[in-house]
C-alpha positions as CSV (number, residue, x, y, z in Angstrom):
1,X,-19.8,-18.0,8.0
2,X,-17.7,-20.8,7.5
3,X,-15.3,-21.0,10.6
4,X,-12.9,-23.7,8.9
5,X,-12.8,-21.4,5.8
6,X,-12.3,-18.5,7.8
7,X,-9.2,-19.9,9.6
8,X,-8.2,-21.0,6.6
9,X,-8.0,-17.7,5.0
10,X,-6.6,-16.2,8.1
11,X,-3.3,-18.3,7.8
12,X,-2.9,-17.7,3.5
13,X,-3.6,-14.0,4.2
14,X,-1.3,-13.7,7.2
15,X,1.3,-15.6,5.0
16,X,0.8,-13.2,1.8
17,X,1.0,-9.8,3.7
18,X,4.2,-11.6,5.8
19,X,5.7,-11.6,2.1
20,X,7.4,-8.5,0.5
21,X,5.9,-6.7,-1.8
22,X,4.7,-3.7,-3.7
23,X,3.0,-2.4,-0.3
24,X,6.1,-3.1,1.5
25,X,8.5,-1.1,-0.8
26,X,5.8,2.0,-0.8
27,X,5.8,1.8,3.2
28,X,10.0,1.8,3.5
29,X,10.0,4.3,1.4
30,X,8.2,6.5,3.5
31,X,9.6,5.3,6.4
32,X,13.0,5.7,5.2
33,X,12.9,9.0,3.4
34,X,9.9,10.8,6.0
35,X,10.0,9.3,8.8
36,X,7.3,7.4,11.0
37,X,4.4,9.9,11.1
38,X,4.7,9.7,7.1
39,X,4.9,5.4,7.3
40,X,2.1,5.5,9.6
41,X,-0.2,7.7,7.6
42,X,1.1,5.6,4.7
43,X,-0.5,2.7,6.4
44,X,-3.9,4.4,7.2
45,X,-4.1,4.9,3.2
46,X,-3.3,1.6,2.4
47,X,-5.4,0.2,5.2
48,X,-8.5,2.9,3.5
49,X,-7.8,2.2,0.1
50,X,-8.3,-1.7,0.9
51,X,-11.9,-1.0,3.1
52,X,-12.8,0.4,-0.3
53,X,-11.8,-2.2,-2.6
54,X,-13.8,-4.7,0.1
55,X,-16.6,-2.6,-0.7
56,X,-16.8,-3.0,-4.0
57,X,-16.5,-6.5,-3.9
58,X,-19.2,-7.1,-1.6
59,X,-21.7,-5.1,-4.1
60,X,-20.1,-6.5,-7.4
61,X,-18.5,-4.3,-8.3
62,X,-15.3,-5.5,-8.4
63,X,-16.1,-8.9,-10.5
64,X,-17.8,-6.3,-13.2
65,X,-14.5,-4.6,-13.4
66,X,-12.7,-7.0,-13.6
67,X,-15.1,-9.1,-16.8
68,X,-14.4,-5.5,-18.3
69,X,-11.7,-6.0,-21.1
70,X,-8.9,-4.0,-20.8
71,X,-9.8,-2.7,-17.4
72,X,-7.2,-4.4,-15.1
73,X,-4.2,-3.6,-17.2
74,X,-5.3,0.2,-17.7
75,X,-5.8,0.1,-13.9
76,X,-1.9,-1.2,-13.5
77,X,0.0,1.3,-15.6
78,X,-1.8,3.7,-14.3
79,X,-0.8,3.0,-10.6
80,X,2.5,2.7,-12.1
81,X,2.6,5.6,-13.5
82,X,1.1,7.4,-10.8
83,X,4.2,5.9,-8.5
84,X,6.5,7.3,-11.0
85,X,5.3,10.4,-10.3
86,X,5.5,10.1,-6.7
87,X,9.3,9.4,-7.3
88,X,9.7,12.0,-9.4
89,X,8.8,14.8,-6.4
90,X,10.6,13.1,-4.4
91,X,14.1,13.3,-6.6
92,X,12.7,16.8,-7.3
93,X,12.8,17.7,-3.9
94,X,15.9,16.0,-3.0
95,X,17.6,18.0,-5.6
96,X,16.0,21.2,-3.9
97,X,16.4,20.7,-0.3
98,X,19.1,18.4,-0.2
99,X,16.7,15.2,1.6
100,X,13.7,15.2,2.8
101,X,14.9,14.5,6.5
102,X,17.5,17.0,6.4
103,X,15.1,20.0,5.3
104,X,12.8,18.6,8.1
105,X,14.8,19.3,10.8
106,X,15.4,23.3,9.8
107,X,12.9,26.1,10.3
108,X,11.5,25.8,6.6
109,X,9.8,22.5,6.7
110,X,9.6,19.6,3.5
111,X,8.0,16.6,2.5
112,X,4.5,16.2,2.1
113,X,2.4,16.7,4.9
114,X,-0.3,14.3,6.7
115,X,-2.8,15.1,4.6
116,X,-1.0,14.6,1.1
117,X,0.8,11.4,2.5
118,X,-2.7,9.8,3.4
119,X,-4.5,10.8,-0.3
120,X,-1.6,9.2,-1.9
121,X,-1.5,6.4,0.0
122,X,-5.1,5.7,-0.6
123,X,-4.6,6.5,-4.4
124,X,-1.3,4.2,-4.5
125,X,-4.0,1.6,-3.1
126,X,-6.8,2.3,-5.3
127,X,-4.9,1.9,-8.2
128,X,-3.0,-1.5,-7.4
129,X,-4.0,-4.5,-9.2
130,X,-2.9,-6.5,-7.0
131,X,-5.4,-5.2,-4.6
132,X,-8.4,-5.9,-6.5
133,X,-7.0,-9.3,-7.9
134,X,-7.1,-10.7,-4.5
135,X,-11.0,-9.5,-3.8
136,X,-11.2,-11.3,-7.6
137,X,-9.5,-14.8,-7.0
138,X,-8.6,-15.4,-3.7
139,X,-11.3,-14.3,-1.6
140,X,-14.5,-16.1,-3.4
141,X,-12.3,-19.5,-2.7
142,X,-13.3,-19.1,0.8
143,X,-17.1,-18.3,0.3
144,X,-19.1,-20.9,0.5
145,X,-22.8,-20.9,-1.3
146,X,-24.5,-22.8,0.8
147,X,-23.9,-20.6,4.1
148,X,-26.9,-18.8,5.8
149,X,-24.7,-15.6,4.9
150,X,-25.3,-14.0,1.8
151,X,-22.3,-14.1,-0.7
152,X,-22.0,-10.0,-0.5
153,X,-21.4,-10.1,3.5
154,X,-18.8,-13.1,3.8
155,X,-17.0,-11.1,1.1
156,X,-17.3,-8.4,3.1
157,X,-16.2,-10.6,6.3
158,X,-12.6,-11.8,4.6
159,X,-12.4,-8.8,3.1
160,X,-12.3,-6.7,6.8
161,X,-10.1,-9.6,7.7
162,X,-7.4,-8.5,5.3
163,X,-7.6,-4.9,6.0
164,X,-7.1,-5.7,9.7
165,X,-4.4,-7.8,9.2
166,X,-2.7,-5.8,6.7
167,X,-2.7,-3.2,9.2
168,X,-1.3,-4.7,11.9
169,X,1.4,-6.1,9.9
170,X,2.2,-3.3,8.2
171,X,2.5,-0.8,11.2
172,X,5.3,-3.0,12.2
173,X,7.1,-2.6,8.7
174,X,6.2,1.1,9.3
175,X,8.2,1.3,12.4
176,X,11.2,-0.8,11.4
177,X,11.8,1.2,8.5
178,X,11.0,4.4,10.1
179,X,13.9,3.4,12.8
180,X,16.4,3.0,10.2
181,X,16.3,5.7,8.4
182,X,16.0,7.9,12.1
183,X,19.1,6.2,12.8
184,X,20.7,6.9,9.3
185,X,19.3,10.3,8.5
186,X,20.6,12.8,11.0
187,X,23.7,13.3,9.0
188,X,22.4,15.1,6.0
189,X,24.8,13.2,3.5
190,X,23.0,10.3,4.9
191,X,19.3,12.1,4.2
192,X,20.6,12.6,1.0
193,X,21.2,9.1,0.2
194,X,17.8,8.0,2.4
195,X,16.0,10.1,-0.2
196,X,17.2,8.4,-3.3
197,X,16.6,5.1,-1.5
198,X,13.0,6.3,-1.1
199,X,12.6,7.0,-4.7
200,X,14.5,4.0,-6.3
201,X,11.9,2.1,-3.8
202,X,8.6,4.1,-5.3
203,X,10.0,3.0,-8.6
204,X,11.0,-0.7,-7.8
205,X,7.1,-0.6,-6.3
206,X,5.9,1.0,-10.0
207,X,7.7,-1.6,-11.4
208,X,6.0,-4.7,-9.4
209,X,2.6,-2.8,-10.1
210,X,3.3,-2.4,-14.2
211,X,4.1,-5.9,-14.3
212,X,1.7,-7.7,-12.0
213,X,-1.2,-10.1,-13.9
């Protein structure tokens, strides 16, 4: 491997997952309206959903979707649409339990559980463009041919490199966000509002994803 590329791809990757973006909105939107449990696990699906998407690069498979006409855009709308969904539970269960945080804290329980939080997470992730693009035209610039490693296991190398570093970077946006809305939620007018800040986010996030290229 490359050492000068890898650095080099370190410090553009840091720098990309450093800037907002679709992942960030998702991940304060769980934060916000469920808390850090839900952030977290909303973290571990992202982080999942990226481990795949390296391993489909480093057999191929990714390139061959992406030669596929028609394939990237029908993979966009429908991560956008399947964020739009997301939303809609979420204003569906606002308008049931009056906010997610403020049902959590009686006997009854709401909000998605663990489980449902991480299989989202890791579809919101499968489904983003954005996610595959990178694996398609940022990663092979730091490949080089002529290494001893074969092309399939640097891919694999940057691609482990992202996942860990999205990770660690976004475990801290986790947090932060999870800390606001703990500090602006107890007051169920306020988990009200946190709740319709979570979906306008899932939507802003459906938006970024229907319109990325």
């Amino acid at each position: 491997m490359d050492t000068h590329l890898l650095v080099l791809f370190l410090g553009v990757d840091l720098l990309l997952i450093a800037t907002p973006g679709p992942d960030w909105l998702y991940i304060v939107a769980r934060g916000l309206g469920q808390g850090r449990r839900a952030a977290l696990y909303a973290v571990a699906g992202i982080g999942t959903g990226y481990a795949a998407h390296t391993v489909l690069a480093a057999v191929g498979l990714a390139a061959a979707l992406g030669a596929v006409p028609g394939a990237l855009p029908a993979l966009r709308y429908a991560g956008a649409a399947y964020l739009v969904f997301l939303a809609w539970q979420l204003l569906r269960s606002l308008r049931r339990t009056g906010g997610l945080r403020a049902a959590a804290d009686g006997p009854a329980g709401a909000g998605p559980g663990p489980a449902t939080v991480l299989r989202q997470s890791l579809l919101t992730a499968l489904l983003n463009p954005k996610g595959l693009l990178l694996y398609l035209a940022l990663i092979p610039q730091f490949i080089n041919p002529d290494a001893a490693l074969p092309l399939g296991v640097q891919t694999a190398v940057l691609g482990l490199v992202h996942v860990v570093n999205c990770t660690l970077g976004y475990v801290l946006v986790a947090l932060v966000s999870a800390r606001a809305g703990s500090a602006f939620g107890r007051n169920p007018r306020a988990a009200r509002r946190l709740s319709a800040v979570s979906a306008a986010l899932l939507l802003a996030t459906a938006g970024f994803t229907a319109g990325a290229h």
